[in-house]
N, C-alpha and C positions, 0 to 999 in steps of 0.2 A: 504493500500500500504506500509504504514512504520508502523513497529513494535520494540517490543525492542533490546535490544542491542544482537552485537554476541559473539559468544564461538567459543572460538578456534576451536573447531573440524567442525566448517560449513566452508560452500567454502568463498570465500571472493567476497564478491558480487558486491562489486565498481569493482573487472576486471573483472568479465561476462560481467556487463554495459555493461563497457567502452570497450570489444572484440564485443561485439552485435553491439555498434551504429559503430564502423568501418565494419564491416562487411557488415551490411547496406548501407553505402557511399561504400563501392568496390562493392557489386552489381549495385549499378547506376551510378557510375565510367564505368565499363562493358556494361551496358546497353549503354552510353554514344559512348563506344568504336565502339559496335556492330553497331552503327546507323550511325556512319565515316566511317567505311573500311568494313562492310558484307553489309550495305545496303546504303550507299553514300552521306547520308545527313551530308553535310559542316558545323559540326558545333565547328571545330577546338579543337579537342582532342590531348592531347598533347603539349597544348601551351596556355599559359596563365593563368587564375583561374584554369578551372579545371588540368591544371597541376599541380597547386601549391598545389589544394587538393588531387592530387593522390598522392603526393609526399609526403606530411603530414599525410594522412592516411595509405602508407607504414610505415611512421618511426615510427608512432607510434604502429602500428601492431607489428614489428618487434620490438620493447619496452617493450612491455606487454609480449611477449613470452620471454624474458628474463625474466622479472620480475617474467612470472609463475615457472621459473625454480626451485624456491624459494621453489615453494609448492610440488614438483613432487617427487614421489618416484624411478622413475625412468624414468629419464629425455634421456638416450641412446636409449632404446627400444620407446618411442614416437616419437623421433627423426628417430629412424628408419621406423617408420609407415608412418610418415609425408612423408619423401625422398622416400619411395618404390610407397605413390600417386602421389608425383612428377613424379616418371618416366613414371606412367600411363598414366600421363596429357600429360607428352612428346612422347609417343608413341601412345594415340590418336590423339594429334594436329599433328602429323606428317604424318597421315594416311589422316588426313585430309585437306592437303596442305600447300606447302611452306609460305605461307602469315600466319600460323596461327602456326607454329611448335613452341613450347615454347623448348629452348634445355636447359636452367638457369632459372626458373622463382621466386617467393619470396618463393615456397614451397621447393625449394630444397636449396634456402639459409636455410631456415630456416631449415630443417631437418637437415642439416650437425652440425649448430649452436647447434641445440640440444641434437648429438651426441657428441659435441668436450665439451660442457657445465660441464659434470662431471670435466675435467680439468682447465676450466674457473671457476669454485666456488672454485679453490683452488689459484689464483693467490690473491695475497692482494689488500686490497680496492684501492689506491694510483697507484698503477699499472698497477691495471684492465680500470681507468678512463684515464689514462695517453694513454694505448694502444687502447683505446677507438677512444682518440683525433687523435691518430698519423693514423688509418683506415682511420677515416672523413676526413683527410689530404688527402688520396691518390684519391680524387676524382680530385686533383687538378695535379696530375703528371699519371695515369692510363692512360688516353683519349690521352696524348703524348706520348706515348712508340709507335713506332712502329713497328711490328710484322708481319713476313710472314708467320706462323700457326695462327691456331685454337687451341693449343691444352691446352690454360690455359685460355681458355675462360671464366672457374667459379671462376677466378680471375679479371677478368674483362681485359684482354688482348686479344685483338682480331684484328683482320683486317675487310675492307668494305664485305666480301664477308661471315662474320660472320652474321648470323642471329636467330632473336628469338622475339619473338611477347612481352613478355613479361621476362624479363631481370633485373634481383636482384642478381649482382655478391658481391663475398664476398669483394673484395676493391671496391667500399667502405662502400659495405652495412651493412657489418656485425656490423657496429659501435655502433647502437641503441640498440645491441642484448647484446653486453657487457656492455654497459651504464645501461642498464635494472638488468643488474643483480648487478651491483655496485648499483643501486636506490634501489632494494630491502632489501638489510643488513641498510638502513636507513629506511625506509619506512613499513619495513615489519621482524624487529627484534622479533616481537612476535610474528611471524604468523599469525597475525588475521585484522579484517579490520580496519582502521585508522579513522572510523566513528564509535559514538557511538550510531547509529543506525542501522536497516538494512532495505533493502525493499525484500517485497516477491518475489517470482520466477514469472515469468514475462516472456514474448515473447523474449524481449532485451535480457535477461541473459543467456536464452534457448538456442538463437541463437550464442550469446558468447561460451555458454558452446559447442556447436558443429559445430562449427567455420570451420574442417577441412571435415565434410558433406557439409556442403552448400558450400562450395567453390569446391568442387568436384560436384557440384548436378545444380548448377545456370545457369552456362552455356550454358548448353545441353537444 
């Protein structure tokens, strides 16, 4: 399972992990979901523990995909890939009823994130953490603005009559996405992994590595 140490030119295998075992918890996260609102059983999704782990297994998603930004040759056109399965998501769940329309959900934060990210690796470290904090702030003045559109809703401004099953607006989600990329310039100044061993390719890592199939794939 463990072997020797890595070189630079391999993937860096502590974020496959650690993208696999979250992936894994947002499949039974979902699972969860399905079992409250498609098939009825009360078993208070959205509220309590397992909110606090959905919430934790967002930020940290959304951490890690800054942090890959690090390794990417071309972090716009992913970015682009991501946000065009976003739309897909949202033009199936729309087909397939009000109760289920995703119209912001974490793939299309995240795809924007990863197109705006060539810009974001150029703000300074000090800066990038600072505007970091000042995002994670707006969760606290967002939810109080009130608004009679819809139309800055993937800002997270919206009215009651706004809906989406599944809702990761950029204030004040995008925070973890810049925070990740500020962890990376400490964490991952040599490109390589911060252990001096590695473990083989694995299910975990697998799953990490194609993170943006299975979440397109689990679902259905």
């Amino acid at each position: 399972m463990i072997k020797g140490k890595n070189t630079s030119s391999e993937r860096i295998w502590e974020i496959d992990v650690l993208r696999g075992i979250l992936v894994i918890i947002m499949v039974i996260l979902h699972i969860l979901y399905d079992l409250e609102f498609v098939y009825n059983f009360p078993i208070g999704y959205g509220t309590g523990f397992i909110d606090k782990i959905r919430i934790l297994d967002a930020t940290l998603f959304i951490m890690v995909s800054g942090i890959s930004t690090k390794f990417s040759k071309n972090s716009f056109r992913r970015g682009l890939v991501v946000f065009f399965a976003a739309l897909f998501i949202s033009l199936v769940t729309f087909i397939a009823g009000r109760d289920y329309f995703i119209s912001f959900g974490i793939l299309h934060l995240l795809g924007i994130c990863m197109m705006v990210s060539p810009l974001l690796k150029k703000i300074p470290t000090p800066w990038l953490l600072i505007l970091s904090l000042i995002i994670a702030g707006t969760r606290f003045i967002v939810s109080d603005v009130n608004v009679f559109h819809n139309y800055f809703f993937m800002f997270g401004f919206h009215n009651d009559k706004f809906i989406s099953a599944d809702y990761y607006p950029i204030f004040p989600w995008a925070w973890p996405f810049l925070l990740g990329i500020a962890l990376s310039r400490f964490i991952y100044k040599e490109k390589k992994s911060i252990f001096k061993f590695s473990v083989r390719d694995n299910h975990i890592s697998r799953l990490g590595r194609h993170s943006l199939l299975v979440y397109l794939i689990h679902q259905p």
